[in-house]
Backbone bond lengths (Angstrom), bond angles and torsions (degrees), N, CA, C in turn:
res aa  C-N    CA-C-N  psi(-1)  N-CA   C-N-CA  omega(-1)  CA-C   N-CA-C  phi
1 X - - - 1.458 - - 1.527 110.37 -
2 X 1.478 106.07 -48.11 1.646 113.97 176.95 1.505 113.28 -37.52
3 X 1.615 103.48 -70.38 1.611 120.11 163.00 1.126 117.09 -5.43
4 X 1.456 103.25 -80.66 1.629 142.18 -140.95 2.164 95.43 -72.75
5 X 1.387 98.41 -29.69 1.449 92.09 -172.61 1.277 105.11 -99.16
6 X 1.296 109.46 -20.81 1.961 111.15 179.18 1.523 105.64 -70.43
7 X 1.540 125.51 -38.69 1.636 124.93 -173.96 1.605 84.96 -68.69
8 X 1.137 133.08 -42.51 1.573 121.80 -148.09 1.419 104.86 -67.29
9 X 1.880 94.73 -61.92 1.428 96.26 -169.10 1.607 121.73 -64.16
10 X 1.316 126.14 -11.25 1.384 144.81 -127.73 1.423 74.45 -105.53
11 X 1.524 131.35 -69.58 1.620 148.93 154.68 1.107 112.80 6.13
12 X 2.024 114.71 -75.93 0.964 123.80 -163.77 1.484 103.03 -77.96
13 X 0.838 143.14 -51.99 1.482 153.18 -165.79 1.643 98.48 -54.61
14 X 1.176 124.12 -16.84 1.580 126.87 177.86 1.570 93.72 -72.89
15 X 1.707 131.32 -20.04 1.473 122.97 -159.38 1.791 96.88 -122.85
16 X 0.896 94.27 -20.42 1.610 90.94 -177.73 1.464 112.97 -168.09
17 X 1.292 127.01 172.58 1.474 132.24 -158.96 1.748 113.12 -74.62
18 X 1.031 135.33 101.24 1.427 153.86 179.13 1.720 101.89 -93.97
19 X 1.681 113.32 132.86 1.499 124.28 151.56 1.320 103.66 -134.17
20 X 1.650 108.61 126.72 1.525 115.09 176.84 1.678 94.12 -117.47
21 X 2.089 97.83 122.73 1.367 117.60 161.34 1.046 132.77 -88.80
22 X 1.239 143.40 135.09 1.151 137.73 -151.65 1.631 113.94 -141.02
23 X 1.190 138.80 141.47 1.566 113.92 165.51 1.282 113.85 -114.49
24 X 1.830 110.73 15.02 1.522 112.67 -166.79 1.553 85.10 -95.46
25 X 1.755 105.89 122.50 1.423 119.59 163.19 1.667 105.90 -45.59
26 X 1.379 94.30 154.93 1.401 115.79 -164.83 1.803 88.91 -107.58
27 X 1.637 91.41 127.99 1.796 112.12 -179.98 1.612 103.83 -81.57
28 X 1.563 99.30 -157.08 1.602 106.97 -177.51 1.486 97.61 -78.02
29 X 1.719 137.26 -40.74 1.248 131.98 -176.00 1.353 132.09 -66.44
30 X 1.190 112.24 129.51 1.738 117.61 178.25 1.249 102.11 -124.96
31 X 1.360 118.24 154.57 1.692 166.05 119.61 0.880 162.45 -63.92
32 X 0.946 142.58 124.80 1.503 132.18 -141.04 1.675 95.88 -96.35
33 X 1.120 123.01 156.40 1.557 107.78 -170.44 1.973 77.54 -166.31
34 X 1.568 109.36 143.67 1.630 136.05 132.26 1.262 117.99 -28.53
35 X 1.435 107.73 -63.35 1.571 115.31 -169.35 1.512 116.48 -64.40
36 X 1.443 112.17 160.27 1.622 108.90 152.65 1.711 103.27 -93.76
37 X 1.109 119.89 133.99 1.405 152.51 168.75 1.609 115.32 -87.11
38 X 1.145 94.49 103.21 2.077 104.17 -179.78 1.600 88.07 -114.36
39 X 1.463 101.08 134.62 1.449 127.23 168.82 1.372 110.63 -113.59
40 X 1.415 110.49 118.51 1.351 128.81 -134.29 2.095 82.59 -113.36
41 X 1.386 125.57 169.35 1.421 122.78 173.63 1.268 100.85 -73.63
42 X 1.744 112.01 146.03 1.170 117.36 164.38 1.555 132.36 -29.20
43 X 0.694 151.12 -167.33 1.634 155.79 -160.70 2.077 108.55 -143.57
44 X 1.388 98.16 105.54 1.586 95.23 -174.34 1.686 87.54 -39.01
45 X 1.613 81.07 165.46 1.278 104.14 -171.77 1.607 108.94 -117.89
46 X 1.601 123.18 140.87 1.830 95.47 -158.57 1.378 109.54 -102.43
47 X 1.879 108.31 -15.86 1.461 117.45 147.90 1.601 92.91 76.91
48 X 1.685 143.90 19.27 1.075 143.31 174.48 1.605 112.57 -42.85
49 X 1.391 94.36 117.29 1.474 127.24 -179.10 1.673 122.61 69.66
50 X 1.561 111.85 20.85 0.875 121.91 159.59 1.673 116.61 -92.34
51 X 1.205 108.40 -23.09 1.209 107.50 -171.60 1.596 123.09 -82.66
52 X 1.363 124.54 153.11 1.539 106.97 -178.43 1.096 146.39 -49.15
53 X 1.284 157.04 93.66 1.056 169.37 -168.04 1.758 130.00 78.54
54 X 1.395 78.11 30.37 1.541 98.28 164.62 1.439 126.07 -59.44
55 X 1.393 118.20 -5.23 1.496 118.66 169.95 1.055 105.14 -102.87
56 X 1.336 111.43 23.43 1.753 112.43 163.34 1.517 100.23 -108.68
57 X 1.487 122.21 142.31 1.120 115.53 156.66 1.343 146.96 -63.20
58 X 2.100 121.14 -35.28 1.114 120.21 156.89 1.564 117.44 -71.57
59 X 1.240 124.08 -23.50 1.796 119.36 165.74 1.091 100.85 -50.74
60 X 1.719 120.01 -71.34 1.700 110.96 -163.51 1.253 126.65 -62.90
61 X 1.572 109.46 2.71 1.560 99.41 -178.71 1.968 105.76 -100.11
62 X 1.153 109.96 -27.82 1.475 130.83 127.65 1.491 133.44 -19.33
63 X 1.045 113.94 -33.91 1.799 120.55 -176.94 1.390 87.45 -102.82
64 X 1.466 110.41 -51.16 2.009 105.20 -169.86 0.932 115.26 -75.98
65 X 1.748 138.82 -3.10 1.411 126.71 163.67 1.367 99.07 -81.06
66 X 1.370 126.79 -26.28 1.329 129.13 -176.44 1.432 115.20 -28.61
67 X 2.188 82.39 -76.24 1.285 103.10 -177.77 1.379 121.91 -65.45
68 X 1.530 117.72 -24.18 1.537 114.55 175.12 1.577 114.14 -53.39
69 X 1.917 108.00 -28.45 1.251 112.93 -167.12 1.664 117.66 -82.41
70 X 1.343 110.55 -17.00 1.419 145.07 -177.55 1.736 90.07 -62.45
71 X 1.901 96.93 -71.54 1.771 98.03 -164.22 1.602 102.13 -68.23
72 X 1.260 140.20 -34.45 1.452 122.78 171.14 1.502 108.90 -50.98
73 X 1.246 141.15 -60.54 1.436 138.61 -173.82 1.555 112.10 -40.22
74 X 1.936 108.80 -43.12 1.562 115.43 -165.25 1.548 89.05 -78.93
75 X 1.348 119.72 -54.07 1.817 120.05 -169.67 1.966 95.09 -62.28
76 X 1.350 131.06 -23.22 1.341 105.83 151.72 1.383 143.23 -79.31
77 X 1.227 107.48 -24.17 1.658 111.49 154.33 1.409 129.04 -47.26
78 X 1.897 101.75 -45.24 1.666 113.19 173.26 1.092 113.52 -45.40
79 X 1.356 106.49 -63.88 1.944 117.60 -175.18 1.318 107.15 -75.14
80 X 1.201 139.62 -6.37 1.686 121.53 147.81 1.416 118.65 -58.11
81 X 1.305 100.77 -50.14 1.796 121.32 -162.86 1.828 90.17 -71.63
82 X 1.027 111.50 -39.58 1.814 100.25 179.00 1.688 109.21 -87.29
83 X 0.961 113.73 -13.48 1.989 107.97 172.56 1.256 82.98 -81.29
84 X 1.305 151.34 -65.44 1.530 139.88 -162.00 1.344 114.83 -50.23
85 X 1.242 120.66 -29.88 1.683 118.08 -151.95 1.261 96.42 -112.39
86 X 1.603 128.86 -20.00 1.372 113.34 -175.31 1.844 101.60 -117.80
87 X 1.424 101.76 -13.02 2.085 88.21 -163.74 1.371 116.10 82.30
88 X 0.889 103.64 -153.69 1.941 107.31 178.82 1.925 116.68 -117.03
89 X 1.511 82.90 20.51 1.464 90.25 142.52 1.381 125.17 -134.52
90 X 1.439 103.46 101.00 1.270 106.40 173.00 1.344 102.56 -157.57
91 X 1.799 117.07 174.84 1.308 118.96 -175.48 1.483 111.02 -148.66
92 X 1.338 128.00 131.44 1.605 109.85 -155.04 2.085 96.29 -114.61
93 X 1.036 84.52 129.12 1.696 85.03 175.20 1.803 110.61 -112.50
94 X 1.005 117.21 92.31 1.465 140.58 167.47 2.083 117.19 -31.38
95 X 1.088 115.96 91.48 1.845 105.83 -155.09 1.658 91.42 -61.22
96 X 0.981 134.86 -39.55 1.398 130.44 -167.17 1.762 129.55 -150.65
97 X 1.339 119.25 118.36 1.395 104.17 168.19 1.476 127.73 -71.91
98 X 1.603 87.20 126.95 1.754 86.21 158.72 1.644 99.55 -150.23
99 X 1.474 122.89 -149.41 0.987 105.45 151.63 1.670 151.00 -108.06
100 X 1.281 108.07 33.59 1.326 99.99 164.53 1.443 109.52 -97.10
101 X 1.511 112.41 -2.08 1.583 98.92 -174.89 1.966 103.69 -116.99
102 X 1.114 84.24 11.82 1.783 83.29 138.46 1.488 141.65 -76.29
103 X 1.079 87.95 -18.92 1.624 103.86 172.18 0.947 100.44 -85.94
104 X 1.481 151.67 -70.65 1.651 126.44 160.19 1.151 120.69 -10.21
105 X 1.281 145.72 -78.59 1.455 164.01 -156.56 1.478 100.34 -70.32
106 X 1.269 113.78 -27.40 1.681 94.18 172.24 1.446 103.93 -103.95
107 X 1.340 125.56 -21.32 1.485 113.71 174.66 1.526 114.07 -78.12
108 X 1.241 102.04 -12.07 2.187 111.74 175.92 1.413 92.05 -82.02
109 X 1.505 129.18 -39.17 1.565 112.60 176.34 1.492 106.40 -70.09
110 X 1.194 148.80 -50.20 1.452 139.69 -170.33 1.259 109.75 -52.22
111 X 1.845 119.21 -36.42 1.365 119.12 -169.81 1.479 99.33 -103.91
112 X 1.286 118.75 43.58 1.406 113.52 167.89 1.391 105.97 46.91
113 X 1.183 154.40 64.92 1.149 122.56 171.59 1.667 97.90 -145.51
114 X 1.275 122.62 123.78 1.194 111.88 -169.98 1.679 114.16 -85.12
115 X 1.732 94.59 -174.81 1.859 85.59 -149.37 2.259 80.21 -170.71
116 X 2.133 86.19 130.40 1.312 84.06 171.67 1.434 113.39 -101.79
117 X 1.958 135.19 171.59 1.326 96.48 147.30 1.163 115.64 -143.81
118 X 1.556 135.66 157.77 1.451 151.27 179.69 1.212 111.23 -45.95
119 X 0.833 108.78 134.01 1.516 105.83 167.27 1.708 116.10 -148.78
120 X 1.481 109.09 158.24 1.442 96.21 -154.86 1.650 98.70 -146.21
121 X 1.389 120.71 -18.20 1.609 121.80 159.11 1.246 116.93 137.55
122 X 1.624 105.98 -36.60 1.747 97.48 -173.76 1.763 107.04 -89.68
123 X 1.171 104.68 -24.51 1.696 113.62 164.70 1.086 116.63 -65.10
124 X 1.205 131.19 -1.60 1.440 134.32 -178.39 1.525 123.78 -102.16
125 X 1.323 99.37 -35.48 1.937 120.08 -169.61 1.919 98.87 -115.89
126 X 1.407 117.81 -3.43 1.701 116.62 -177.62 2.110 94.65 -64.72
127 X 1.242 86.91 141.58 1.029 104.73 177.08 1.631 127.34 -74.99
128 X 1.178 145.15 109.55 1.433 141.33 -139.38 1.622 111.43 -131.79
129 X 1.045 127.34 157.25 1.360 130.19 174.65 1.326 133.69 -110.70
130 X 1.261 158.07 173.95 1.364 136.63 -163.50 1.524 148.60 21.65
131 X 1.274 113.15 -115.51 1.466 100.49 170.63 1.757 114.62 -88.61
132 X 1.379 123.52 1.19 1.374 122.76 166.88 1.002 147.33 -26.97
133 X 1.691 94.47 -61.61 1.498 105.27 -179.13 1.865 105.53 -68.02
134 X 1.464 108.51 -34.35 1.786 104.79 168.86 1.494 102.14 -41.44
135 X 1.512 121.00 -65.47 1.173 139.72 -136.86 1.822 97.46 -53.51
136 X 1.478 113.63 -64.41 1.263 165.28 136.05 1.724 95.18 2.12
137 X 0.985 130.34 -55.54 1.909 142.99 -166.30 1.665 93.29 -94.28
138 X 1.166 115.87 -54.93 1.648 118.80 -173.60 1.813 112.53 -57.87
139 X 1.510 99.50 -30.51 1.440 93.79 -170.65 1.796 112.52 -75.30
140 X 1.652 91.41 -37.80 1.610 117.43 177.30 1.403 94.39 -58.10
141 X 1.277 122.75 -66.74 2.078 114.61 -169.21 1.025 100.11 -41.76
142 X 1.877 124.90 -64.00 1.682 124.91 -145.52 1.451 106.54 -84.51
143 X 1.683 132.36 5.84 1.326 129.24 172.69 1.882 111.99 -64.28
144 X 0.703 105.05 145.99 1.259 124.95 166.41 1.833 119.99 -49.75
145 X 1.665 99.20 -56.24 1.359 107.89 163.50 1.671 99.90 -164.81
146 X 1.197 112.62 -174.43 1.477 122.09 -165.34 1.817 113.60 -126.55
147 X 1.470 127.36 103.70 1.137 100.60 -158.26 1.725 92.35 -92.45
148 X 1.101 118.45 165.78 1.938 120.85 -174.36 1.315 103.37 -140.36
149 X 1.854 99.46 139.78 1.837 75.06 -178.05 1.346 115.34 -94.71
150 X 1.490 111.41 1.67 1.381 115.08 179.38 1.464 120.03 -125.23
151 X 1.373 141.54 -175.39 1.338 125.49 143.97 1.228 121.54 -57.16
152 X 1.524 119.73 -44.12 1.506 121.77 -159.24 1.489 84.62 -63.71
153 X 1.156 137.05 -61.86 1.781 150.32 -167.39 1.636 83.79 -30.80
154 X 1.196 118.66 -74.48 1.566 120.76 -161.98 1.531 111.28 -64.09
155 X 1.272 122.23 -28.88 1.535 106.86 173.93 1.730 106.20 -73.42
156 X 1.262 108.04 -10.56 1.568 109.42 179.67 1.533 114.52 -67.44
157 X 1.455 101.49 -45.47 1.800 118.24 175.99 0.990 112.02 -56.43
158 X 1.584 122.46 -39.39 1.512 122.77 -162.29 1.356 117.96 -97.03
159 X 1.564 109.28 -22.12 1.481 120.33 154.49 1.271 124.39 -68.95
160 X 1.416 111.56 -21.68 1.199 118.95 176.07 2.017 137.54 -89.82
161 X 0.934 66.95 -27.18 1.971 98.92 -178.83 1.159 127.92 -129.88
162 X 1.871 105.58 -8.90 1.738 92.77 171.91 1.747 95.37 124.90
163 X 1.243 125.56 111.44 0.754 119.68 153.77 1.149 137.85 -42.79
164 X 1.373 142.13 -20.18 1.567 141.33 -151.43 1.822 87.95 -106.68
165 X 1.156 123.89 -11.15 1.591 99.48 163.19 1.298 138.42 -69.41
166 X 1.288 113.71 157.94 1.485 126.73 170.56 1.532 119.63 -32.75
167 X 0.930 150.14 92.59 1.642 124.52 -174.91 1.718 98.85 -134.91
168 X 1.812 128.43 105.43 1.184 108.92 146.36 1.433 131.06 -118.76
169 X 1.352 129.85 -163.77 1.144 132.66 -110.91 1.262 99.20 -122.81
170 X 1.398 158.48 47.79 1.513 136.08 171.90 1.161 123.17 -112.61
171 X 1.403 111.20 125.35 1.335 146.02 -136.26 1.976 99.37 -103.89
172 X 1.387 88.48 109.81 1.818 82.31 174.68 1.331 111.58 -27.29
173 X 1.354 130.88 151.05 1.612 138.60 110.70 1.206 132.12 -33.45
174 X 1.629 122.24 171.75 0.961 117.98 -175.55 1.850 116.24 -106.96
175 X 1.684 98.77 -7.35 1.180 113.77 -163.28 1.972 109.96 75.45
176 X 1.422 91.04 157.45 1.636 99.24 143.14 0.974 161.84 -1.19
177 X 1.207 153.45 55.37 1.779 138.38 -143.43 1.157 99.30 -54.71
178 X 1.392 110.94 139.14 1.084 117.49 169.91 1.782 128.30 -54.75
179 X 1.474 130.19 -179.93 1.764 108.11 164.15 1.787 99.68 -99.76
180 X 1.466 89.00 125.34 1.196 96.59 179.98 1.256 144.00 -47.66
181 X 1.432 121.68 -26.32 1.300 136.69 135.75 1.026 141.68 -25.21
182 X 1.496 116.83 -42.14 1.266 142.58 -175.33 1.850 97.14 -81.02
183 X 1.857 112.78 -63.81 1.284 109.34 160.61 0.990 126.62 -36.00
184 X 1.709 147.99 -40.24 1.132 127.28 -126.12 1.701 85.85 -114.21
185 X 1.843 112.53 -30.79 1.235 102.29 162.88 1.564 143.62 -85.97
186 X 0.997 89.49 -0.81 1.599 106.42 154.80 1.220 138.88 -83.39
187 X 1.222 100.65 -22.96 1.622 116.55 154.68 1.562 126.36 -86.47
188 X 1.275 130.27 -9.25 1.275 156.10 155.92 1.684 106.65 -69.65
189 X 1.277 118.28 -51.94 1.491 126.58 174.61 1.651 103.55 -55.25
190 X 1.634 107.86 -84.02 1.579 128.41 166.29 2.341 86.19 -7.78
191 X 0.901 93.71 -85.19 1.716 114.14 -151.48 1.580 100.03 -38.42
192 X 1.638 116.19 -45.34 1.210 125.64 166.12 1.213 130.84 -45.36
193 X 1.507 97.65 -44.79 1.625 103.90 179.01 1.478 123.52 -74.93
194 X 1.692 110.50 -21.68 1.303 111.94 -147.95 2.237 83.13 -114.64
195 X 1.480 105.84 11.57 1.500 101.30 173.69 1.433 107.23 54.43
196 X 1.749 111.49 56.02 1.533 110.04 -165.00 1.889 96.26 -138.97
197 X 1.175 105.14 6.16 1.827 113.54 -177.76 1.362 102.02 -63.73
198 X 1.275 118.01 121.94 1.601 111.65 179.19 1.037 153.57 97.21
199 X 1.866 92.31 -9.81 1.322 119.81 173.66 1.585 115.68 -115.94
200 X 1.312 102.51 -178.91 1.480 116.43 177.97 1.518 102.99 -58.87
201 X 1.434 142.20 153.21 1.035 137.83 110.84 1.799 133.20 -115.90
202 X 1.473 114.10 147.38 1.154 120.03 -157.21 1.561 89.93 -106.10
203 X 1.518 138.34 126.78 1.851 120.49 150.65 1.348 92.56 -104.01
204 X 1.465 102.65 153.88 1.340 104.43 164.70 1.587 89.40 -142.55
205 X 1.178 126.49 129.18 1.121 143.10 169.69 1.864 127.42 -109.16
């Protein structure tokens, strides 16, 4: 998914102005990227069944409004920091549903500001509990459009939420070839390990 949104956005931003937010701390590796890149605060953390008295049932439902109340505050900071930086032209495309970025999608609906989102299949059909799966259908109706990376992905949306939505179509890449060198000894390693030097091998994918 990481990939798949860095070639995209990296793309578009060659034609017009791109900012990708992020709240995943930034490691020792860098990239060269098109975009400007805002690193947004970490993302409470919900720490399930670490927390106190989570083997109680009225506590744990207690800790998770907590934390639900935690990610509305951070998904309101987001949508301040993006009405500031863009005005009322802008358009927010969401890389993935789950649920902490529902709280985006409903605080981008309060601030008017529309917003597409990715979708890719297993986030779509995961099985959910309580008010989720609502949560989960509301974000899909009030999007703008739905990007999919496949067809099958899009008959998933439309079976899922209604045919009459937006849903198009861009289909990962493959990336880069690798340097072949690098392949050919890594596949020499692979072969070593797996006691496969010398023999036939069949992939079938």
């Amino acid at each position: 998914v990481a990939e798949y949104l860095h070639n995209l956005w990296d793309h578009v931003a060659r034609f017009q102005p791109v900012t990708v937010m992020t709240s995943v701390q930034p490691g020792g590796t860098t990239w060269s990227h098109s975009y400007q890149l805002n690193i947004l605060p970490p993302l409470p953390e919900r720490q399930l069944g670490k927390r106190l008295g989570d083997n109680l049932v009225p506590l744990r439902k207690i800790n998770t409004a907590r934390y639900f109340l935690n990610l509305r505050r951070h998904a309101k900071q987001t949508v301040k920091m993006v009405r500031e930086m863009g005005g009322d032209n802008i358009h927010v495309f969401i890389g993935i549903w789950d649920n902490e970025s529902h709280f985006w999608c409903q605080e981008l609906r309060r601030a008017n500001i529309p917003y597409s989102l990715h979708a890719y299949g297993r986030e779509l059909i995961l099985p959910m509990y309580g008010r989720l799966p609502q949560w989960r259908k509301m974000d899909f109706t009030n999007a703008r459009e739905i990007i999919a990376i496949s067809v099958g992905t899009a008959g998933i949306v439309k079976n899922s939420f209604g045919a009459n939505l937006t849903v198009r179509i861009v289909t990962p890449g493959a990336g880069p070839l690798p340097d072949r060198a690098s392949w050919a000894k890594r596949a020499d390693d692979l072969k070593k390990d797996l006691g496969l030097l010398g023999r036939t091998i069949l992939l079938t994918v």
